[in-house]
Structures are given as structure tokens and as C-alpha cells.
C-alpha positions as CSV (number, residue, x, y, z in Angstrom):
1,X,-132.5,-108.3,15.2
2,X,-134.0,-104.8,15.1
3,X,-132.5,-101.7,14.0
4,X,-131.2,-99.4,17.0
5,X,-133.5,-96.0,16.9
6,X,-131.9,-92.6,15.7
7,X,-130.9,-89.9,18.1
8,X,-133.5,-87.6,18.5
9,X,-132.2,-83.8,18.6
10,X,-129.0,-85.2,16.5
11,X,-128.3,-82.0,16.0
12,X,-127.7,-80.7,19.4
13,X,-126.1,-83.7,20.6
14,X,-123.5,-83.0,17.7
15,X,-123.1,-79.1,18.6
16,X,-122.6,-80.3,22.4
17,X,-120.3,-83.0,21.7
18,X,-118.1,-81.0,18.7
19,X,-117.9,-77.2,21.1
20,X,-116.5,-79.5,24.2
21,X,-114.0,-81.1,22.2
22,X,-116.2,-84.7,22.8
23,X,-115.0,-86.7,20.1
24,X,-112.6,-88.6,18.8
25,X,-111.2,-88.7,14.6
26,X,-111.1,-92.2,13.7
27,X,-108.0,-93.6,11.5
28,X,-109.9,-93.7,8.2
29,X,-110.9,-89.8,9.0
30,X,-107.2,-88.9,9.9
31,X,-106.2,-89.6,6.5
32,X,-108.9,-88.3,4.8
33,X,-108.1,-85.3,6.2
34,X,-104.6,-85.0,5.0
35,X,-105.3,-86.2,1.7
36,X,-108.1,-83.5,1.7
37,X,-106.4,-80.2,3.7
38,X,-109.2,-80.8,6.4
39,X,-108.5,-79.4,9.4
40,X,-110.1,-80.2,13.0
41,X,-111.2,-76.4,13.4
42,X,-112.8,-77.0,10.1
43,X,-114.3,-80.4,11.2
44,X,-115.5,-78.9,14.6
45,X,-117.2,-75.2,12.5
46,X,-119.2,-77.6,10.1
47,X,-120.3,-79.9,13.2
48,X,-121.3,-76.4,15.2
49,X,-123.1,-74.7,12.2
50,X,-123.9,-77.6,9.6
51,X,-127.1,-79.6,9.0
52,X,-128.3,-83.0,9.5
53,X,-128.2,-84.7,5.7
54,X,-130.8,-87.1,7.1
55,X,-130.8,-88.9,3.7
56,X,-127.3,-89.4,3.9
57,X,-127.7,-91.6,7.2
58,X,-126.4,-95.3,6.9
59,X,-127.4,-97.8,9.2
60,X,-123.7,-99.8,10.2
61,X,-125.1,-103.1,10.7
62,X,-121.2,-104.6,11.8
63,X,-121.5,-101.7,14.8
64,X,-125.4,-102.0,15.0
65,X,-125.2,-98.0,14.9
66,X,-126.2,-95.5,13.2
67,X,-123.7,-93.2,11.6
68,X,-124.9,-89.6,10.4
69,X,-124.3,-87.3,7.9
70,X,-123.8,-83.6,8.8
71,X,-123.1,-80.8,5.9
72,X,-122.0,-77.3,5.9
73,X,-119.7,-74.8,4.7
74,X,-116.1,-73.9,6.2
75,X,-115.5,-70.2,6.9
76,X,-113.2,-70.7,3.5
77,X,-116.4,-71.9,1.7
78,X,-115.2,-75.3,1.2
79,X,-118.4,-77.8,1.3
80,X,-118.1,-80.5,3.3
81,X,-119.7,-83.7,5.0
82,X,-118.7,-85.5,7.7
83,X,-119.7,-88.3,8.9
84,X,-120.2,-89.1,12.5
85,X,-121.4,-91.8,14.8
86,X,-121.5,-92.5,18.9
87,X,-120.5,-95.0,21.4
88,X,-121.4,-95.1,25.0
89,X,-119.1,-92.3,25.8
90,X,-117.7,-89.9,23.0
91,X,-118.6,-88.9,18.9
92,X,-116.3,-90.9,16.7
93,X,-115.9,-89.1,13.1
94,X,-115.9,-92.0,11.0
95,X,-114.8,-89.9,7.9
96,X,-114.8,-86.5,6.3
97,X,-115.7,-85.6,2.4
98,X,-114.8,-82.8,0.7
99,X,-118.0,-82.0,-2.3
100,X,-118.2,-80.3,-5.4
101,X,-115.3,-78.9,-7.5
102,X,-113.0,-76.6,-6.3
């Protein structure tokens, strides 16, 4: 079975989708995020002003999506990445990660 293609312009489907509120924190992310101090404005800065970590991209074979990597800074200057995905009608934020020391 072949591969679904990438998103083109990834980057402005993310900005779009994160400004209007268009997405929705999976389970796995919700906790991450508590056991992290992550909090949606900080999810929804880093998906506005981040970049795409293209090398960070895993294909989710189970889903037969792509899920993408986006990194940034908060306005705190905590590093993070959060990973994202799609489905027909909203991003899903399959998971947040906190990098580097504090």
C-alpha cells in the first residue's frame, strides 16, 4: 500500500488551524502536558511561531498518516516540540515534549 503524501505548506495549515482554535489535544497529549507544566497558550505560540522539524516526521502506518514535528520556543523560553497530525476535519496534537535541561 503506498505511503499517503505530506502536506504541502505544513506550515500554514498549522498556523491556520492553531490561531482558530482548530484542533483537538489527544489523551496521551493531555497528560503530557500536566506532567510537563504545558499549557494550551503555550501549545497554540509554538504552533503560530515554531518550525517544521521535517526530520522529526514519522509516518503512523496504524492511521496511514503522517504525524509532524513542529519546534519552537515559549515566550518563557521553554523548548518544545509538539507533535501534530490531521484527520478529515480538525489537527489532533498527538503529544507534546519538553527538550533540553531546564
Amino acid at each position: 500500500m503506498a505511503r499517503v503524501e505530506k502536506i504541502k505548506n505544513l506550515l500554514t495549515k498549522v498556523k491556520i488551524n492553531a490561531s482558530k482554535g482548530n484542533f483537538i489535544i489527544l489523551p496521551h497529549a493531555i497528560g503530557r502536558q500536566g506532567e510537563r507544566n504545558i499549557t494550551v497558550p503555550d501549545i497554540v505560540y509554538i504552533l503560530t511561531t515554531g518550525w517544521h522539524e521535517a526530520k522529526k516526521d514519522q509516518y503512523a502506518q496504524d492511521f496511514k498518516t503522517w504525524n509532524y514535528a513542529i519546534r519552537g520556543k515559549t515566550i518563557d523560553e521553554r523548548e518544545l516540540r509538539i507533535i501534530t497530525s490531521f484527520d478529515e476535519n480538525n489537527m489532533l496534537i498527538i503529544t507534546v515534549i519538553e527538550l533540553g535541561g531546564k
